[in-house]
SEMAR-221897 format. One line per 2 residues: number of its first residue (from 0); their letters; for each residue x, y, z of C-alpha. Coordinates in steps of 0.2 Angstrom, whole numbers, plus 5000, padded with zeros to 4 digits. Example, Ala and Ser with C-alpha at 12.3 -4.5 7.8 and 13.67 -1.06 7.14 Angstrom:
BEGIN
0 = AS = 5062:4978:5039  5068:4995:5036
REM end
This chain:
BEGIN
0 = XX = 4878:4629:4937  4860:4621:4933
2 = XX = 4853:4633:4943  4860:4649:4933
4 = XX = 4857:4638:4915  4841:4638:4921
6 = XX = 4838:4656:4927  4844:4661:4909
8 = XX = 4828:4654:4902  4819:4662:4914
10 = XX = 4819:4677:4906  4807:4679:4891
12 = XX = 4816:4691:4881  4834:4682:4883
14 = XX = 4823:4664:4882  4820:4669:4864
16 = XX = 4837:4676:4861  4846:4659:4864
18 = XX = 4833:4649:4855  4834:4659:4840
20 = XX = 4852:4658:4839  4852:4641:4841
22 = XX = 4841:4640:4827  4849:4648:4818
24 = XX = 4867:4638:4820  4854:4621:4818
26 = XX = 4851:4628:4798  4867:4631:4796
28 = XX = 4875:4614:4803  4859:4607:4792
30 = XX = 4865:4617:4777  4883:4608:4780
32 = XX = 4877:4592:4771  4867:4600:4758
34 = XX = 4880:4594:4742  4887:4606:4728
36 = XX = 4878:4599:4712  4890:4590:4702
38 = XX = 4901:4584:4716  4903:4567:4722
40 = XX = 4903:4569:4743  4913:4553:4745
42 = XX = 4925:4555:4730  4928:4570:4737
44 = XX = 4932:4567:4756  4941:4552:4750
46 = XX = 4952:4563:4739  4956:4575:4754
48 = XX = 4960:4564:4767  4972:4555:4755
50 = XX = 4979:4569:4751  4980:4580:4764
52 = XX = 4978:4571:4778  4963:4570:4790
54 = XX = 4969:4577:4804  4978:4594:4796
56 = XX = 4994:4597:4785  4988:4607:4769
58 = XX = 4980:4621:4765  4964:4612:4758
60 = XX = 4962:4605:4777  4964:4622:4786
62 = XX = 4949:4627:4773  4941:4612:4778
64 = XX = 4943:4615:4796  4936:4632:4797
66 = XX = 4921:4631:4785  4915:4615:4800
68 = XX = 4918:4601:4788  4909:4609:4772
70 = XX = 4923:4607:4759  4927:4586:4765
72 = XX = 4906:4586:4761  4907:4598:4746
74 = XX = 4895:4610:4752  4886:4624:4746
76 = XX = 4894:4632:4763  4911:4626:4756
78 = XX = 4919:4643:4756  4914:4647:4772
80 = XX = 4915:4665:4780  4929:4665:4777
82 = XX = 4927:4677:4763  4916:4688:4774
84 = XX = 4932:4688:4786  4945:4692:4773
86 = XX = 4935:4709:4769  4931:4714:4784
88 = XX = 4949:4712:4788  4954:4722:4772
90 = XX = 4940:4735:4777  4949:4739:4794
92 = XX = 4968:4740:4783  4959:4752:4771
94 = XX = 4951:4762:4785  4971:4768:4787
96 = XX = 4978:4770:4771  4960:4778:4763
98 = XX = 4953:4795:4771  4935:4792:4766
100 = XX = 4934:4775:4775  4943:4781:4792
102 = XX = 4931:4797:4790  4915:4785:4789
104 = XX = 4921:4777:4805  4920:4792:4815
106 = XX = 4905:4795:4809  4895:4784:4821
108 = XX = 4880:4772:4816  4878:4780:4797
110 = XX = 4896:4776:4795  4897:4761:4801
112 = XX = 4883:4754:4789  4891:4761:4775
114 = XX = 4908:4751:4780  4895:4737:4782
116 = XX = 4888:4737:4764  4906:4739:4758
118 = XX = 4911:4724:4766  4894:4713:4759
120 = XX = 4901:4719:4742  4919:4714:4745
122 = XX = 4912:4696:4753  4902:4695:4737
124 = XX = 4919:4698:4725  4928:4686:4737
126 = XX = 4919:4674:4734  4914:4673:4716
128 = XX = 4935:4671:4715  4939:4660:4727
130 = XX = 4923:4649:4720  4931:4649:4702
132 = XX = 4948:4644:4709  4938:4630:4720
134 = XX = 4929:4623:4706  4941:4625:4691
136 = XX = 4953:4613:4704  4940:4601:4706
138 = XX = 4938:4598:4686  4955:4588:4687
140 = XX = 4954:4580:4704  4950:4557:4705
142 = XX = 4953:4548:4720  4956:4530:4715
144 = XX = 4949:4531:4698  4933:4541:4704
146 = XX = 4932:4557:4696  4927:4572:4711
148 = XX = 4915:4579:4698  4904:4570:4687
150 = XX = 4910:4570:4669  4893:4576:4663
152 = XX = 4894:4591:4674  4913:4594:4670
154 = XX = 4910:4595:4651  4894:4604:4650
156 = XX = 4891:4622:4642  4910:4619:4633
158 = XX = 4917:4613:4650  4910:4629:4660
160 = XX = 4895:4624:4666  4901:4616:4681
162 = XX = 4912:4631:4685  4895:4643:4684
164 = XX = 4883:4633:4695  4897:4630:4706
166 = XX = 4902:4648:4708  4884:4652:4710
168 = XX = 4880:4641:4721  4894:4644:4733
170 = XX = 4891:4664:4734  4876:4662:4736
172 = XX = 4878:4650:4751  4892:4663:4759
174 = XX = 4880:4676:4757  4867:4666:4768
176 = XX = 4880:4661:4779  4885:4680:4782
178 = XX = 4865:4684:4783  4863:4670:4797
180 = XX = 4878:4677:4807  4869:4698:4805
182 = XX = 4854:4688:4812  4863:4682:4825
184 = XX = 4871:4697:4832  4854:4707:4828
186 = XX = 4841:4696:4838  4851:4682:4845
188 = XX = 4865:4683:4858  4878:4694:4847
190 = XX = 4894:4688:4841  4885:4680:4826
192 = XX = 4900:4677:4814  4912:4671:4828
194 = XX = 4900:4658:4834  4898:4651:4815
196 = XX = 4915:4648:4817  4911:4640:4835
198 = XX = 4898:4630:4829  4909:4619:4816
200 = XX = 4923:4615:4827  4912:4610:4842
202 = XX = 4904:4601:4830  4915:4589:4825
204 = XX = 4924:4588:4841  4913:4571:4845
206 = XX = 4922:4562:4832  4939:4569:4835
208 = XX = 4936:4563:4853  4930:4543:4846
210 = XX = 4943:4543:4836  4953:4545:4849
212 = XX = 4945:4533:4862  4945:4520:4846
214 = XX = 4966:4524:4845  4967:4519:4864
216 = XX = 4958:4502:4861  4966:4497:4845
218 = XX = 4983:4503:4854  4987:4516:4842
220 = XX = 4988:4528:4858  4995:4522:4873
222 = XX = 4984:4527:4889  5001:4534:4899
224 = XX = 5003:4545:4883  4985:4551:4884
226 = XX = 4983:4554:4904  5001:4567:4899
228 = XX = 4993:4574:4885  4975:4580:4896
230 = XX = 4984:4585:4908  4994:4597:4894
232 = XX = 4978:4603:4888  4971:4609:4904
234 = XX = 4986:4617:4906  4984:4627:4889
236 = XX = 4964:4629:4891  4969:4636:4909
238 = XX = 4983:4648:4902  4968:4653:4887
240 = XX = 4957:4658:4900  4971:4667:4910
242 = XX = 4977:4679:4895  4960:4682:4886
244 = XX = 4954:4688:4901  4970:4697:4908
246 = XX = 4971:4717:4905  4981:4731:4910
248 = XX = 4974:4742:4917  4979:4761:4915
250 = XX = 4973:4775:4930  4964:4789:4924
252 = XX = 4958:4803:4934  4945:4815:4926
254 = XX = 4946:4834:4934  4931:4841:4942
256 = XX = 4920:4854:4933  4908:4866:4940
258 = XX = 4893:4871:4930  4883:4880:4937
260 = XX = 4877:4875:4956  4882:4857:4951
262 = XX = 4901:4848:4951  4904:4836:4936
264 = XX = 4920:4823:4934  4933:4820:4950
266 = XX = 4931:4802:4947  4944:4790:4947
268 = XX = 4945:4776:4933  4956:4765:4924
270 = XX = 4959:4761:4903  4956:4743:4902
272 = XX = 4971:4736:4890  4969:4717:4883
274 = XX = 4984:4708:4883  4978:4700:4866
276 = XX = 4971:4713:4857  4973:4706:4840
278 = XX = 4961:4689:4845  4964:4673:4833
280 = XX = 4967:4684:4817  4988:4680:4819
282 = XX = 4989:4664:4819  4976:4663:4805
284 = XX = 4986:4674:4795  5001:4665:4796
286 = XX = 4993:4649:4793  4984:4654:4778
288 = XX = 5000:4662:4771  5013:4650:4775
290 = XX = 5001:4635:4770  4994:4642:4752
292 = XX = 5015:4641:4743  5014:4625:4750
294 = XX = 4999:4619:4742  5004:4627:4726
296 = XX = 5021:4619:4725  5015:4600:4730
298 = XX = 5007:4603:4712  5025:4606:4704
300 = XX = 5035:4590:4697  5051:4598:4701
302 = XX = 5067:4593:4712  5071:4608:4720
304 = XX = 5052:4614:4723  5050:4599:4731
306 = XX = 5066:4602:4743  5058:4619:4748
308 = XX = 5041:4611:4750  5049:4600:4764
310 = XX = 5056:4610:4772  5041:4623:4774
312 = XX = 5030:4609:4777  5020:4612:4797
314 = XX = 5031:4601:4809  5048:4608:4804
316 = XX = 5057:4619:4814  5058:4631:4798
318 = XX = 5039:4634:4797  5037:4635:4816
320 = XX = 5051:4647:4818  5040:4658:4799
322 = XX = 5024:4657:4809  5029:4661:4827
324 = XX = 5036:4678:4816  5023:4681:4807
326 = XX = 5011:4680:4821  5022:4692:4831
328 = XX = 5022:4703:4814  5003:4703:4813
330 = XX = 4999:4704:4832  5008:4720:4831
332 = XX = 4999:4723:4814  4983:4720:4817
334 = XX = 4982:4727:4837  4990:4746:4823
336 = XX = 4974:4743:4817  4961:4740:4828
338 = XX = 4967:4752:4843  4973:4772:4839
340 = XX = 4982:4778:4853  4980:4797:4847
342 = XX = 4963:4794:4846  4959:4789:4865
344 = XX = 4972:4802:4870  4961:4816:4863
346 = XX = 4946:4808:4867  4952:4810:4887
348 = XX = 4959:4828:4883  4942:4832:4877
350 = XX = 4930:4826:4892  4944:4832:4908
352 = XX = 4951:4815:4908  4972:4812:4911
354 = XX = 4984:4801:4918  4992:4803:4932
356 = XX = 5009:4808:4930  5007:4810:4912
358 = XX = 5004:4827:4901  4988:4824:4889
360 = XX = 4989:4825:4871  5005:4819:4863
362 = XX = 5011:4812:4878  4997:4804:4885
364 = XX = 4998:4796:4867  5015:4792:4868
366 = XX = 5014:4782:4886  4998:4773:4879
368 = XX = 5007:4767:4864  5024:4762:4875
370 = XX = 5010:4749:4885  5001:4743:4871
372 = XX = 5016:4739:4862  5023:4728:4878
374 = XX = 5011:4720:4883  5005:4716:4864
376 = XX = 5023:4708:4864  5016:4694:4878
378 = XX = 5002:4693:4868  5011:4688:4853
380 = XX = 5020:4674:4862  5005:4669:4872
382 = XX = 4996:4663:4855  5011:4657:4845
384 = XX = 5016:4645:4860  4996:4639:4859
386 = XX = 4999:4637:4842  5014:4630:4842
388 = XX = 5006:4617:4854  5002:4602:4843
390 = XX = 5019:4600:4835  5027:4599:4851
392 = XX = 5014:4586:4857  5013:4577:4843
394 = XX = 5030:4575:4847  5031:4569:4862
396 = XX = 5014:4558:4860  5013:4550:4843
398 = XX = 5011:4562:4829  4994:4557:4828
400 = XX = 4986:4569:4839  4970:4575:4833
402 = XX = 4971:4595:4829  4957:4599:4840
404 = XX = 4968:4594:4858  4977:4611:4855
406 = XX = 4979:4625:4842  4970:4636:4833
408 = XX = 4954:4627:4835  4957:4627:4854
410 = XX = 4959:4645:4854  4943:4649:4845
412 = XX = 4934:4639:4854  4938:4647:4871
414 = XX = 4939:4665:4866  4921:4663:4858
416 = XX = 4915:4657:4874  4921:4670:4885
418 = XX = 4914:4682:4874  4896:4673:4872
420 = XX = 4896:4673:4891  4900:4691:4892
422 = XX = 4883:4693:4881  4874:4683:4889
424 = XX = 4879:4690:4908  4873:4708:4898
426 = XX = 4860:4704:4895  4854:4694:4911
428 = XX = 4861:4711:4920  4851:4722:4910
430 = XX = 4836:4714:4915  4838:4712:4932
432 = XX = 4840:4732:4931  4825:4732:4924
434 = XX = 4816:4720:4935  4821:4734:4950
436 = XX = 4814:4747:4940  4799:4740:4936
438 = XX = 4797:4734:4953  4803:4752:4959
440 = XX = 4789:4760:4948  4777:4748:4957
442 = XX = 4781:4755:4975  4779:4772:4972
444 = XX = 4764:4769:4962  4757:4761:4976
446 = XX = 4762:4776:4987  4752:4788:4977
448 = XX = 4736:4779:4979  4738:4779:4998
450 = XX = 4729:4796:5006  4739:4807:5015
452 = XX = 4756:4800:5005  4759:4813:4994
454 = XX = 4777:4813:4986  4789:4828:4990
456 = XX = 4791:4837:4976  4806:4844:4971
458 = XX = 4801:4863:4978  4799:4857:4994
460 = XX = 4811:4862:5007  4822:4848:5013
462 = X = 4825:4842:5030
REM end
């Protein structure tokens, strides 16, 4: 293992690739603890974790979770990218339902830096609201007797001032968040946004892990409990590993074609098929959807509002049994979206390509669509039961298990390391290819300059 971390830096060009990128995550863990003006850091963490909870339970604390710790610090990164997400998400749903956008994707790399602007502007709009709603809910929030905001800043400029630097200030930090991650894919080791995301849950995973070996001492956590709870999360990073990397894989036989003096195609292939298509956008859905009425309703002094917010509140069997639904529902939704069976059908039809068995066209479209949508089934049930993870050991341990021994941060985590790898054993392939090359390059070189070596050209009759 040393040996291959150490070949990677062997390489000049993948050297600089890795350092810039973790340059580029090192500002943006920096910028974490860059304050909101305004904002009083430790009136605000205070105020979340006594309302909300540290460990999760709110939708304030998924926020939290996702932007790496910015909102318990009250960051300028506070939103996150997650507005960059949300329209790129709402790009690929308009590319169905709006002609002009699905034409721009078939339109190759012009199309796709159109799409690309769109979604800057839509990150931008995203975030101008979501910071107005952010720092308007601030105005009104204390923690014992210590106002979040400071009263100068909360009635300045008729009681708007706080809400326009705020707003400024945290669109301008998800714009340089959304610059960082393009940086990232562009010159670093790709998967720029994802490994943003990486980033702040690794981050604070060392103090999920003290406070956990601090729980053991004080006998909060029993050792018994903890040994049954590793061996359950190997397990489920095991099982991770196994479906993010499982595919079906569809034969497809390309017929030959003769042009000329020269025979094209009569290979045998295969259409990879992920078994998790849709990645972690489910159960990110269905946590930001079932969370946000919850959130609005712990704000309403009413009886029966209160009755329905406990019910729907995450541990219930009600909202377990909601979001394994709604990640099934957006599974099949988002995998609708991402993969057109129609399209890979003609795009076989078109260069010779067919599967066995199977006419092309319409049917070949037909019998993608009939595997997809099975094995997309397993998929859904792969990532609610990962999902669903914490409650049931939180249940069985002491329901104070930190969220990162399972879930959605768990799931991130590993998918965005398989995917880094795959970049980075890319490009550690590419360059090997060009090492024999440049090393073949060399050899016949060399035979040029030795007298009576002369190359045979391509006239020349062959043995």
């Amino acid at each position: 293992m040393l040996a291959k971390l150490a070949g990677l830096f062997r390489i000049p060009e993948l050297r600089s690739r890795l350092l810039y990128t973790l340059g580029m995550l090192a500002v943006y863990r920096i910028g974490i603890f860059v304050t909101t003006p305004g904002v009083d850091r430790t009136a605000m963490r205070s105020y979340l974790n006594a309302s909300h909870g540290s460990g999760g339970g709110g939708f304030l604390s998924l926020f939290n979770f996702f932007s790496g710790g910015a909102l318990e610090n009250a960051s300028i990164f506070a939103l996150g990218i997650m507005p960059y997400i949300t329209s790129s998400i709402i790009m690929s749903l308009m590319a169905v339902v709006v002609p002009t956008i699905e034409r721009m994707q078939k339109e190759g790399e012009q199309g796709r830096r159109k799409i690309n602007q769109y979604t800057r502007y839509g990150t931008i709009l995203i975030a101008v609201m979501q910071g107005v709603m952010f720092s308007s809910y601030l105005k009104g929030q204390s923690y014992n007797g210590l106002s979040v905001v400071n009263p100068e800043w909360a009635t300045s400029f008729f009681g708007m001032g706080f809400v326009i630097v705020t707003v400024i200030t945290l669109t301008a930090g998800t714009a340089f968040i959304m610059w960082l991650g393009e940086r990232i894919t562009e010159r670093g080791i790709g998967n720029g946004i994802s490994l943003i995301i990486f980033a702040g849950i690794v981050a604070r995973l060392p103090s999920a892990i003290y406070a956990t070996i601090t729980g053991i001492r004080n006998e909060t956590y029993q050792l018994s409990e903890m040994i049954v709870l590793g061996i359950v999360m190997l397990a489920a990073l095991a099982g991770i590993v196994f479906m993010e990397s499982g595919q079906r894989r569809i034969p497809v036989q390309y017929a030959k074609r003769v042009v000329g003096n020269r025979q094209y195609g009569g290979q045998a292939t295969h259409l990879p098929l992920k078994i998790n298509v849709s990645g972690v956008i489910p159960p990110i859905f269905a946590s930001t959807i079932l969370l946000f009425p919850a959130t609005v309703a712990s704000f309403i002094q009413a009886d029966w509002v209160k009755s329905v917010h406990n019910l729907m509140s995450p541990g219930t069997w009600q909202y377990e049994v909601l979001f394994v639904l709604m990640v099934i529902f957006f599974s099949y939704f988002y995998t609708a979206v991402q993969f057109n069976p129609v399209d890979v059908a003609d795009n076989m039809r078109k260069f010779g390509g067919f599967i066995p068995g199977v006419r092309p066209g319409k049917p070949t479209a037909e019998y993608i669509d009939y595997v997809l949508s099975r094995i997309t089934f397993g998929g859904a049930l792969y990532l609610s039961a990962v999902c669903v993870l914490p409650v049931m050991i939180q249940k069985m341990v002491s329901n104070q298990v930190p969220f990162y021994f399972g879930g959605t941060g768990l799931l991130i985590v590993v998918s965005v390391a398989l995917d880094t790898v795959q970049q980075i054993q890319g490009h550690f392939i590419s360059k090997q290819y060009d090492g024999f090359a440049q090393s073949g390059d060399l050899r016949i070189r060399a035979r040029e300059d030795v007298p009576g070596h002369a190359l045979p050209s391509a006239a020349s009759p062959s043995m």
